[in-house]
N, C-alpha and C positions, 0 to 999 in steps of 0.2 A: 864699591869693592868690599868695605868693613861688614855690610850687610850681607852682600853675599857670602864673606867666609863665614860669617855668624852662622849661616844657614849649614854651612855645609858642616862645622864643626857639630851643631847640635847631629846633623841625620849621621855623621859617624860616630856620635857618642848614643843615639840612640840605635842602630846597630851594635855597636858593641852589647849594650845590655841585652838584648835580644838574644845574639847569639849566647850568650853567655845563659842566660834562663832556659835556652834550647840546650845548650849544652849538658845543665844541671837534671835536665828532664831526660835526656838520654843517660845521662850517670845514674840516674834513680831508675830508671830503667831495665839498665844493666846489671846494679847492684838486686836489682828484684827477682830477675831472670837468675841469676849468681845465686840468691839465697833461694829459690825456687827446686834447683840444682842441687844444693846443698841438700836439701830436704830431703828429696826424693833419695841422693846418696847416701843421705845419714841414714837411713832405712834400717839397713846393711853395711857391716856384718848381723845376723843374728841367730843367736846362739837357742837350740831349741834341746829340752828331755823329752828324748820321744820314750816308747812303749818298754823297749829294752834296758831305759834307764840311762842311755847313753846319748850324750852333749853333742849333738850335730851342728858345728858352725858352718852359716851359710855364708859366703862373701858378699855373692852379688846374688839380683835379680836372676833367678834361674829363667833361661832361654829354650832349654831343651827338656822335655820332661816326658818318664817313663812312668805309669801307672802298672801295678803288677795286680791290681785285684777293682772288682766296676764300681764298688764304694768310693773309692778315690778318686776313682775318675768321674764320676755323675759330680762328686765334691770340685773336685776341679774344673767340671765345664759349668757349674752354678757360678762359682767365679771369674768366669769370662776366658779360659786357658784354655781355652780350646785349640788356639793355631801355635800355644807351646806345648802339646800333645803332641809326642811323635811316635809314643808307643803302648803297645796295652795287653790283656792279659786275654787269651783266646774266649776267654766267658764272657767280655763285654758284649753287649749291645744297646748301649743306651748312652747318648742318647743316637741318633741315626749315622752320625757323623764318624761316630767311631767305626763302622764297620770300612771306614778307607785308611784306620790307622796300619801303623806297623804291627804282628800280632809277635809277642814275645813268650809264649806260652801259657799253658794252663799252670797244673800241682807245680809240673816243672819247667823252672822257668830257661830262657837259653839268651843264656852267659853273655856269648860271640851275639849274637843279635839284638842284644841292649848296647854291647860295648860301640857296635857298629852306627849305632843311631848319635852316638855320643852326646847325652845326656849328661846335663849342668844335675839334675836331681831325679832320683828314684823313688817315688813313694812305694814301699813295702807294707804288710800288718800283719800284726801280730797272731793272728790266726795262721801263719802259713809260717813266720818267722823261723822254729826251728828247721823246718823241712828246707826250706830255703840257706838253712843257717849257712853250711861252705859258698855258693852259691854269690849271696848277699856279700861276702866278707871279699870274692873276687872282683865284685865293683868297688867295695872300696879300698882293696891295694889299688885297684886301678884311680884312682883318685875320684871318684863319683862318689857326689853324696848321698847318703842311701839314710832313707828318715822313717822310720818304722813305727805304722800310726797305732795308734791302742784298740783292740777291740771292744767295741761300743756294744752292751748292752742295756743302755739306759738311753732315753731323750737326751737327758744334760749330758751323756757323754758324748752323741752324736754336733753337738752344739761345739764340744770340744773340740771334738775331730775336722770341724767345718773351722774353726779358728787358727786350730794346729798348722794346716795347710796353705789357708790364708797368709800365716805368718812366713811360713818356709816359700811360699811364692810370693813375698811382695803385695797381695792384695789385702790388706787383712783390714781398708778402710772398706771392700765391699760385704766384710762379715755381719757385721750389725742386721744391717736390711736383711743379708738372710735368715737370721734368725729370728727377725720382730715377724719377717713373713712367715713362718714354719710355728711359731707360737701364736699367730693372731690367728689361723686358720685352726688350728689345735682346739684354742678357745671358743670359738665357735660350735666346732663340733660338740664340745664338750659341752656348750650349752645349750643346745639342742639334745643331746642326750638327756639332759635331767627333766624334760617334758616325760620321761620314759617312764610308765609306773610296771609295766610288766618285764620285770628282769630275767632275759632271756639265760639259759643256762646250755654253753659251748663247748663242744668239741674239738679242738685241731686237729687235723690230722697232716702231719708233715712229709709222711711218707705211708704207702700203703697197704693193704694186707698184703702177706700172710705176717709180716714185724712190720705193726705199724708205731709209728713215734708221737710225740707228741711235745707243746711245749706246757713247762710249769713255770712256777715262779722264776724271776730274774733272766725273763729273755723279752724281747720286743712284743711278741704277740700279746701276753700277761698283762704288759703295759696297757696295751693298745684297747684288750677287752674293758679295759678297767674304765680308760678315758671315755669309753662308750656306754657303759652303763652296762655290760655282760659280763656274765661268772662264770670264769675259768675252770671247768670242771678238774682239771688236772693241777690248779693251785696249791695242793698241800703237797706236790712233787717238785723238783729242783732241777731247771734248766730242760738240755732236751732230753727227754726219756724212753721208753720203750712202755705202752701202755698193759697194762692188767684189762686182757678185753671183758673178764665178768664183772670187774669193779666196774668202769667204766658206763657196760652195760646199768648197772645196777644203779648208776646214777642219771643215767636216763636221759640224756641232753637234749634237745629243743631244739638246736641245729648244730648241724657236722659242718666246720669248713673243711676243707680240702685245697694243698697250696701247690701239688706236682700235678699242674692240667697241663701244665709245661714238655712231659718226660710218658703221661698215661693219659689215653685217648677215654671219653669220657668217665672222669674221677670219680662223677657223682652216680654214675649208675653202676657203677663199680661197689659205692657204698651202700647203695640200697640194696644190691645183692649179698650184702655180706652175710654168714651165714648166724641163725642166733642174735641177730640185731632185728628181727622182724619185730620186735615190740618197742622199739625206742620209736619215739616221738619223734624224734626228726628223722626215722624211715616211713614211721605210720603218715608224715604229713609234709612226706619231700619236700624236705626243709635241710638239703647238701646242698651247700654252692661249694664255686672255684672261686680263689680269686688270686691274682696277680703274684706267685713268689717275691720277685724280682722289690718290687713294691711294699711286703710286708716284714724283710728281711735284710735288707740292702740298708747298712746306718748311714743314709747320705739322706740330701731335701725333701725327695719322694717318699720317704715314709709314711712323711702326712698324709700323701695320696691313700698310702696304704691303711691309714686309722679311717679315712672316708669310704673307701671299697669295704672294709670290714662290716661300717656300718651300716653301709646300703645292704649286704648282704643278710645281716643278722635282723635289723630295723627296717625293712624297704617299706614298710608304713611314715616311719619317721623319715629318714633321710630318702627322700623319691630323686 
């Protein structure tokens, strides 16, 4: 009998430990999943300066979201927001997806039809801001957060802008990757460009005759020639311009892009027609491409696409 309680007392004291190391293992558990929790909630609130200078606090993880211009939103579905997309701005189309969103208008945007999606956050930018300005200020009596992104005319500002957003939705552990990808493919081109010894010398053309524009320094195209090894013919002008067609002529460009194939049914023979350009180079040796608006103006991921279509079109020796 002394033997057998021995026995029994040891397997209910080795039970007891068990349970109890099972228990401890469940409490580490909980406490893991609890500080897991935590994290993800300490996120938020947070507090952003967006373009207007003004403190946007976010509480939580926005759930609902309304994009008013397609930079924002190509930014937003790079970070995976696509099924918190509920609304967008009549110009989107990219990436395919969006053509089943809500459309909340173009210049102007409608009020009743953002308020109706009811939207945790609004991205706005600053390019439309004052037109928008009563507008924007009815979403937020209406308690929606409205975060007014900066207009990006720089690489490092578009990196911003992919951060800014990241931040105001919660994602901003997937920012990084986006930008090591958007600079490692940059870097590449770039150095492939400097194989280049014949420095081609460009034209843009933003809009078309009979006032055609053009850009100069301090806009994305300028950038974009530069990463590639081409000269801006319109560089000692400021932003978008309105071109000097004898100047222009008189520097004689090597190739015309053209970026409305989107709005004018062939751009390029359009150009080669132009009247008084029969002796530029790039009519004497139909050297006018189109390429992608959307792509070489849009400050969101796809840019970079647009630094690679530039090059194919200017280099198509170099970049095949």
């Amino acid at each position: 009998m002394k033997k057998w309680y021995s026995l029994l007392l040891a397997a209910v004291l080795i039970i007891g430990v068990l349970a109890g190391c099972a228990g401890k293992q469940d409490q580490g558990k909980e406490n893991k999943n609890a500080g897991e929790k935590k994290t993800e909630q300490g996120s938020f609130p947070v507090t952003i300066t967006d373009a207007l200078g003004d403190k946007v606090v976010i509480d939580k993880k926005p759930e609902r979201i309304v994009s008013l211009i397609p930079s924002n939103t190509e930014i937003a579905y790079a970070l995976g927001l696509g099924k918190e997309v509920v609304g967008v701005s009549d110009y989107d189309n990219y990436p395919a997806e969006v053509s089943k969103k809500e459309k909340v208008g173009g210049q102007e945007i409608n009020v009743e039809k953002i308020l109706s999606l009811k939207p945790n956050l609004v991205l706005a930018h600053e390019s439309a801001a004052n037109i928008e300005k009563p507008a924007l200020q009815q979403l937020r009596d209406a308690g929606i957060k409205v975060l007014v992104v900066k207009n990006a005319d720089h690489f490092q500002q578009v990196y911003d802008t992919i951060a800014m957003i990241g931040k105001a939705a919660g994602e901003s552990e997937k920012v990084p990757a986006i930008i090591k990808g958007m600079k490692d493919k940059l870097a590449a081109i770039e150095a492939k460009a400097k194989e280049i010894k014949d420095k081609k010398k460009v034209l843009v053309e933003v809009s078309p005759a009979p006032e055609i524009y053009t850009s100069g320094k301090n806009t994305f195209m300028d950038e974009m020639l530069t990463m590639i090894n081409a000269e801006n013919i319109a560089n000692d002008q400021n932003g978008w311009v309105k071109i000097n067609e004898e100047a222009m002529i008189k520097r004689n460009p090597d190739v015309i892009v053209t970026t409305y194939g989107y709005y004018v049914k062939n751009p390029s023979e359009k150009v080669l027609k132009q009247k008084g350009w029969e002796n530029v180079n790039a009519v004497k040796n139909n050297k006018v491409v189109d390429v992608n608006a959307d792509k070489v103006n849009r400050p969101g991921p796809r840019i970079v696409e647009g630094v690679e279509d530039l090059a194919k079109a200017i280099y198509p020796e170099v970049f095949k």
